[in-house]
C-alpha positions in Angstrom: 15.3 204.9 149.1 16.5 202.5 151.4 18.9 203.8 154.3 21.1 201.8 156.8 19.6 202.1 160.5 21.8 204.0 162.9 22.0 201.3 165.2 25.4 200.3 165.5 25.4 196.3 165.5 22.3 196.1 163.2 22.0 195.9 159.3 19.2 196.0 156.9 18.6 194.2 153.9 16.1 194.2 151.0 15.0 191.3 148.7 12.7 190.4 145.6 10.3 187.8 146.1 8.2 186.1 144.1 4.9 184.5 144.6 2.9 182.2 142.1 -0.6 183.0 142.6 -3.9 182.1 140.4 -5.0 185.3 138.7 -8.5 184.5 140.1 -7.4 184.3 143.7 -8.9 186.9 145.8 -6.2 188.5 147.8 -6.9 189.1 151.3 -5.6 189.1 155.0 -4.9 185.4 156.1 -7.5 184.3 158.1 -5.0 184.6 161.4 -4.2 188.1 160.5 -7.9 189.2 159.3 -9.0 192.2 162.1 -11.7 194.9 161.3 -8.3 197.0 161.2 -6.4 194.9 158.4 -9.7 194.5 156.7 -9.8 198.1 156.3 -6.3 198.6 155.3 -6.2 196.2 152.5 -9.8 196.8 151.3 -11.3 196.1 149.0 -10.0 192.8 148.4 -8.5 192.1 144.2 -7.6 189.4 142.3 -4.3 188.6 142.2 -4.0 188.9 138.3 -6.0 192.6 138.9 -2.8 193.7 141.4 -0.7 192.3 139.5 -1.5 194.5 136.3 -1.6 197.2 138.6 2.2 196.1 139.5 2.9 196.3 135.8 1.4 199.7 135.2 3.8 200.6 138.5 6.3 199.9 136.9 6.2 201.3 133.2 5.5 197.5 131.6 1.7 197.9 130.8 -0.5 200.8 130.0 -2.6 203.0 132.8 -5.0 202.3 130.2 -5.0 198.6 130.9 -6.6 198.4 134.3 -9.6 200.6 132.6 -9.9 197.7 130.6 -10.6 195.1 133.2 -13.2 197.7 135.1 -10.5 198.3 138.3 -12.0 201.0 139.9 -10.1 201.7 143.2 -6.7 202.4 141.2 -7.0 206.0 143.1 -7.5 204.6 146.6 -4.5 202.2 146.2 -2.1 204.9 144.6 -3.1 207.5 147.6 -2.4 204.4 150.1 1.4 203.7 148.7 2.1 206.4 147.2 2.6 204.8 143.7 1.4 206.2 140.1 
């Protein structure tokens, strides 16, 4: 759920966007961004094609069964993180 702020003077606005990344890319902190504290956070580092089946399972378009299939063991961590199924 997405709610206005209070603020009187400011909006807020929400977008899609879409990014064409090799399934085989490792996704991580850019280097300028890469702390012990973002390493953490967004440990341990997947593939992009890996999050992105995990996007799809999100979202009702593939099977939880799917990521079992590739060997994705952290699904647990990531859904405790955000909060997603």
């Amino acid at each position: 759920m997405i709610k206005a702020p209070r603020t009187p003077g400011y909006s807020g606005v929400s977008m899609a966007h879409v990014v064409h990344l090799n399934a085989d890319q490792v996704l991580a902190p850019l280097p300028r961004f890469r702390t012990p504290q973002t390493i953490a956070a967004y440990s341990p580092p997947v593939l992009a094609g890996t999050y992105g089946l995990k996007t799809l399972v999100d979202i009702g378009l593939a099977p939880p069964e799917a990521l079992d299939q590739i060997g994705y063991r952290f699904y647990d961590r990531m859904r405790a993180r955000d909060g997603s199924a």
